[in-house]
C-alpha positions as CSV (number, residue, x, y, z in Angstrom):
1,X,-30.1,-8.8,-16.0
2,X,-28.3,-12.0,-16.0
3,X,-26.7,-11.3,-19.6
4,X,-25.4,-7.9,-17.9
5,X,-23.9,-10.4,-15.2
6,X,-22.0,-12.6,-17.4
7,X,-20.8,-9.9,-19.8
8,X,-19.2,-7.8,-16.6
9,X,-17.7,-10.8,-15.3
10,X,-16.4,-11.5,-18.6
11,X,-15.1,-7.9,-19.1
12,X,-13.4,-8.8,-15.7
13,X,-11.6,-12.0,-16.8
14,X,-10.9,-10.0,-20.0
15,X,-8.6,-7.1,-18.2
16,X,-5.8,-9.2,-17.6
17,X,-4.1,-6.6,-15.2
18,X,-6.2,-7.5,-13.3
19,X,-5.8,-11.1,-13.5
20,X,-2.3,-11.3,-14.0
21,X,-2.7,-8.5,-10.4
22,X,-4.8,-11.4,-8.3
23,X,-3.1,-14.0,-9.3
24,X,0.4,-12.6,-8.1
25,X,-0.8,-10.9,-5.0
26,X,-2.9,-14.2,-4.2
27,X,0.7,-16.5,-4.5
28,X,2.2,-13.5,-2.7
29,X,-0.4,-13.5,0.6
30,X,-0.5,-17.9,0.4
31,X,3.5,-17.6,0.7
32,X,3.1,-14.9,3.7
33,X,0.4,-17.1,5.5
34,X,2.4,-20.3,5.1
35,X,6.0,-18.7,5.4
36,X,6.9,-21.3,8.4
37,X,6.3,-24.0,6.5
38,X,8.2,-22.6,3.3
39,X,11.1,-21.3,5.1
40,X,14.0,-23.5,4.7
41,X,15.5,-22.0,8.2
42,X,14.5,-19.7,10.9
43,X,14.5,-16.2,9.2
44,X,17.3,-14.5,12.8
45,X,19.1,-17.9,13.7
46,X,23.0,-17.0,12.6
47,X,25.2,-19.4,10.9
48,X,28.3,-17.8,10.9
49,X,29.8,-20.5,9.5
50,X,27.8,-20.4,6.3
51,X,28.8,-16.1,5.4
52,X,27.9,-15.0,2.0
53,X,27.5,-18.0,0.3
54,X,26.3,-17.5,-3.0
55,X,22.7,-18.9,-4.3
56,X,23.4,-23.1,-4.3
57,X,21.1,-26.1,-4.0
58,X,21.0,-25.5,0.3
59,X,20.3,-22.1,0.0
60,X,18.5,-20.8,-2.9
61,X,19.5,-17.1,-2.5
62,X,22.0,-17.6,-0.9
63,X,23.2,-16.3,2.6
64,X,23.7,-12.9,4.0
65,X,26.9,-11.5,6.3
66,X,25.8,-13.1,9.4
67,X,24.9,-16.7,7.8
68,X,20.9,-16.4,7.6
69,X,19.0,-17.6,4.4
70,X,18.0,-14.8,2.2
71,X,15.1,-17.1,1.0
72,X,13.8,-17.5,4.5
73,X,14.4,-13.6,5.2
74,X,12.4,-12.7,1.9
75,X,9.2,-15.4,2.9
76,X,8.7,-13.9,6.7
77,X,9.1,-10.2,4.5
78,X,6.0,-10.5,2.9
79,X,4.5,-10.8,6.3
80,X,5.9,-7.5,7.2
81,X,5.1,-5.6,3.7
82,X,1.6,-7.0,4.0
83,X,1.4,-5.1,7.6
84,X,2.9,-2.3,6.1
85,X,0.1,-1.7,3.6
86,X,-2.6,-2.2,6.1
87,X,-1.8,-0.4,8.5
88,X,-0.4,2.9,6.4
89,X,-3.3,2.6,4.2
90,X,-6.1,1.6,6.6
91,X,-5.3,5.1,8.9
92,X,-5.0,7.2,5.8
93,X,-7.5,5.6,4.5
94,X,-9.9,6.4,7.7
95,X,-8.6,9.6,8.7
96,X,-8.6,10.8,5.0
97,X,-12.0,9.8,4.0
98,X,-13.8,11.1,6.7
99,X,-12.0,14.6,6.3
100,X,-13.2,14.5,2.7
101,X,-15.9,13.9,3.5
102,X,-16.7,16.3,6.0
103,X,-15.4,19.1,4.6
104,X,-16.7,18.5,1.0
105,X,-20.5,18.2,2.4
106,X,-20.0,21.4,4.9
107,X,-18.3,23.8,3.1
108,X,-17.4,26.9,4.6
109,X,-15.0,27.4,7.1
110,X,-14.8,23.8,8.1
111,X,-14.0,23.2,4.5
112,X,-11.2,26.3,4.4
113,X,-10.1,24.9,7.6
114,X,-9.9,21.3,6.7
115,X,-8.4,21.9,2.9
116,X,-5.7,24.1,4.5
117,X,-4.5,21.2,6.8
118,X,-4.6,19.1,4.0
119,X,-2.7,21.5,1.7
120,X,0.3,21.7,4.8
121,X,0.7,17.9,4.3
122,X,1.0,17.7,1.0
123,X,3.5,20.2,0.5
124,X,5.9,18.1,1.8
125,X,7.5,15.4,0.0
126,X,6.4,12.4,1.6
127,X,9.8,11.0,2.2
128,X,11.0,14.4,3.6
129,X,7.8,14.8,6.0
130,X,8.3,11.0,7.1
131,X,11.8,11.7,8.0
132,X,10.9,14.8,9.9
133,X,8.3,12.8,11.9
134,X,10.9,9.8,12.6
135,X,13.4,11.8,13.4
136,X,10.6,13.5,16.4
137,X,9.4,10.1,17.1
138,X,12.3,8.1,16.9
139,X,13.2,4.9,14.0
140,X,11.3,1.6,14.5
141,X,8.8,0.3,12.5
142,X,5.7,1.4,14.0
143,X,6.8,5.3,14.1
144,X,7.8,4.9,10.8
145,X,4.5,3.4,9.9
146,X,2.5,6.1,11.6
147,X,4.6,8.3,9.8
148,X,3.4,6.9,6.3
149,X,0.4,7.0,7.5
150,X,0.7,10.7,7.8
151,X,1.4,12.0,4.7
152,X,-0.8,9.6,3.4
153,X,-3.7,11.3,4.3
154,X,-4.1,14.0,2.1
155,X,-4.2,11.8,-1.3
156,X,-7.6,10.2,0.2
157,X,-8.8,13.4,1.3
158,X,-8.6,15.0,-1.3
159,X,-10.3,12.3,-3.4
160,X,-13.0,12.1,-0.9
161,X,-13.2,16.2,-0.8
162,X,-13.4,16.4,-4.6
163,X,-15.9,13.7,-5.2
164,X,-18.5,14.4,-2.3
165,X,-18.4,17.9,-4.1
166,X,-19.8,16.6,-7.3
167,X,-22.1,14.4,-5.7
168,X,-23.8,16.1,-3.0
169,X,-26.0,18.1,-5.0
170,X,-27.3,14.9,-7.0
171,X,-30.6,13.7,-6.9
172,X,-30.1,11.3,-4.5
173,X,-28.6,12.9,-1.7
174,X,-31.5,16.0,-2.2
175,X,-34.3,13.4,-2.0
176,X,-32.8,12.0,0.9
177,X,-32.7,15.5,2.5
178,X,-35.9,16.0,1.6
179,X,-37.5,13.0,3.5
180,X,-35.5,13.7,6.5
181,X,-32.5,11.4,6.4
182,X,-29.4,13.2,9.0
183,X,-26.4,14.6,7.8
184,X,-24.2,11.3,8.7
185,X,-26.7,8.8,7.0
186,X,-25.9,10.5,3.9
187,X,-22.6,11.3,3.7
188,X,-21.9,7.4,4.8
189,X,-25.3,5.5,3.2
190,X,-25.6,7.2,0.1
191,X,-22.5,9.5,-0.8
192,X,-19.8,6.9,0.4
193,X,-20.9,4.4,-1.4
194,X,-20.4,6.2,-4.7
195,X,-16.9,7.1,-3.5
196,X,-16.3,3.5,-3.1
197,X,-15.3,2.9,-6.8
198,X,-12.5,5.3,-7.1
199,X,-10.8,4.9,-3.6
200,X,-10.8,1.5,-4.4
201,X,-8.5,2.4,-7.2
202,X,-6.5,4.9,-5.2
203,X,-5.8,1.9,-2.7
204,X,-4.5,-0.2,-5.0
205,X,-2.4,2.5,-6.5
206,X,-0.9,3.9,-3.1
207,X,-0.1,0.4,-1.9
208,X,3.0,0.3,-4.3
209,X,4.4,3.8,-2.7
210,X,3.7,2.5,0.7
211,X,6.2,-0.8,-0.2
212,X,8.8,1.9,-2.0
213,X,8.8,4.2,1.0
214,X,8.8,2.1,3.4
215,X,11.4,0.1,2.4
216,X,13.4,3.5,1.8
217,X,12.9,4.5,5.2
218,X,14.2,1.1,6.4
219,X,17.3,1.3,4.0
220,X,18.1,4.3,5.8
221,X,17.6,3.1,9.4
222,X,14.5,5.1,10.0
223,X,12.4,2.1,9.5
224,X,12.2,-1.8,11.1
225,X,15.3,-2.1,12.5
226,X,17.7,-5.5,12.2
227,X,17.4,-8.5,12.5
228,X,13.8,-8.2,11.2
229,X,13.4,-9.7,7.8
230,X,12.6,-6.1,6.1
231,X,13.4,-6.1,2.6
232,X,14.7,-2.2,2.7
233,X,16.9,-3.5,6.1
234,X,17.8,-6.2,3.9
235,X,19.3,-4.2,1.2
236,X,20.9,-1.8,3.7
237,X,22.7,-4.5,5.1
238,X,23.9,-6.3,2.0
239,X,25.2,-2.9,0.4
240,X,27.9,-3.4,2.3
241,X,29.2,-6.4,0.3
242,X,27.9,-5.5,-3.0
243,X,30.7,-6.1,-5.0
244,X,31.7,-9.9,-3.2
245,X,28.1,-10.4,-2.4
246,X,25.3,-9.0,-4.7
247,X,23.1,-11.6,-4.3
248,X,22.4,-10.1,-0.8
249,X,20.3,-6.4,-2.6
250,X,19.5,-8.6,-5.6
251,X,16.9,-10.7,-4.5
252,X,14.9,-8.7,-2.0
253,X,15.0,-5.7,-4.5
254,X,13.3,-7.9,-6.7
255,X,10.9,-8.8,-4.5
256,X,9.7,-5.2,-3.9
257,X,9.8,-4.8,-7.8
258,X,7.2,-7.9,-7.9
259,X,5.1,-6.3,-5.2
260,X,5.2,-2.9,-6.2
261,X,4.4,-3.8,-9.7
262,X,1.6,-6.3,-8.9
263,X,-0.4,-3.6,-7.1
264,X,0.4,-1.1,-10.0
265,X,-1.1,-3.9,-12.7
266,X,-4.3,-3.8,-10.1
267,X,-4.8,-0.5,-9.7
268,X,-4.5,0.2,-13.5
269,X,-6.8,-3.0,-14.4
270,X,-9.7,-1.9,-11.5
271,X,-9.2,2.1,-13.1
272,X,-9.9,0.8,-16.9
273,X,-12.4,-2.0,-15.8
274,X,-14.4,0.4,-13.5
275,X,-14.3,3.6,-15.6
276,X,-17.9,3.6,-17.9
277,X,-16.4,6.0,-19.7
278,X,-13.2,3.3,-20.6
279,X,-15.3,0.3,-20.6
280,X,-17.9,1.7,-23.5
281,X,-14.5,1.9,-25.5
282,X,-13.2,-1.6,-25.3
């Protein structure tokens, strides 16, 4: 048992996705937690005497239109994507699951009814659906994070739906039928936990679209409105000066590249390290 211990944790150290994943996102959340002690300036104070400076010794990435420290902008931002992910992904993540996994236990017409609803979402393009919900509820950051939410919900629903499928005629669950467990203690005791592995992935995976849309949404005003430290705001504001000033979509573009890529290093790594089927390869 304990040799089958140190050779999965080894396998783990081994993936280095998924190193290379925790150790960015790690540096990443340490920056968000500490941001007021990093922060050079306050992230809204104006300096209008200090416009578009370019990246100096004062200012590492320079200053934006109205005088404000990109650097300090970009810190408090990773607050802001981190609530982004949780949120959009912790409702979808709810509301999806337990449709799945209602609907793939039931069958029948809860299922048909269920799927369908699923189905309606998804044939949208999740820009185009959150941009029809905005545009209902109005632009701010929370409408536009309920909105992800949204058309979020059919990728974990789906997931759920598909696997409960597969797994609710296994031994298990018909031995726990058969001794009298209730409907709910098996679809959340026994079936969710075997769903566990391969949400898990799908989380890590859909984080990177929530950053991308998000940050579209905000580039087009539909999002967290100024002066909040957004990264998409960010770069919608500094496209305005991108030929004096392109230091202003520069540097928070490349912080939603190093975001967007360190969840797509973890959701790869956790995919190969928790598929048996990839692991007996390596």
């Amino acid at each position: 048992m304990k040799i089958k211990e140190k050779s999965s944790k080894s396998n783990f150290k081994k993936n280095k996705r998924i190193v290379i994943a925790c150790i960015m996102l790690i540096l990443l959340i340490i920056i968000g937690i500490f941001a007021p002690l990093i922060a050079p300036t306050d992230p809204i104070e104006q300096d209008l005497s200090n416009i578009l400076q370019t990246p100096n010794g004062k200012h590492l990435f320079g200053t934006d239109q109205f005088g404000r420290d990109i650097f300090s902008r970009i810190i408090y931002g990773i607050r802001i994507s981190i609530v982004e992910i949780c949120i959009s992904i912790g409702f979808a993540f709810v509301i999806g699951v337990l449709l799945g996994l209602i609907t793939g236990y039931y069958g029948g017409r809860i299922d048909l009814i269920i799927i369908s609803f699923l189905d309606i979402l998804a044939a949208f393009p999740g820009i185009i659906l959150a941009i029809l919900i905005i545009a209902v509820l109005g632009p701010s950051l929370i409408n536009m994070l309920i909105a992800i939410s949204i058309f979020s919900i059919p990728t974990f629903g789906r997931l759920a739906r598909n696997s409960t499928i597969s797994l609710k005629n296994k031994e298990f669950v018909i031995a726990a039928k058969a001794i009298g467990v209730n409907d709910r203690n098996i679809m959340f005791k026994h079936i969710f936990k075997n769903l566990f592995t391969p949400l898990l992935v799908q989380v890590s995976l859909t984080a990177g679209g929530v950053i991308l849309t998000a940050a579209s949404l905000s580039f087009l005003g539909l999002g967290a409105q100024p002066p909040t430290p957004e990264w998409g705001v960010m770069i919608g504001q500094g496209r305005n000066f991108i030929g004096i000033a392109p230091h202003l979509c520069l540097f928070p573009g490349l912080a939603i590249s190093y975001i967007v890529l360190a969840f797509i290093f973890l959701g790869d790594g956790l995919r190969d390290y928790l598929d048996p089927n990839l692991k007996n390869k390596m």
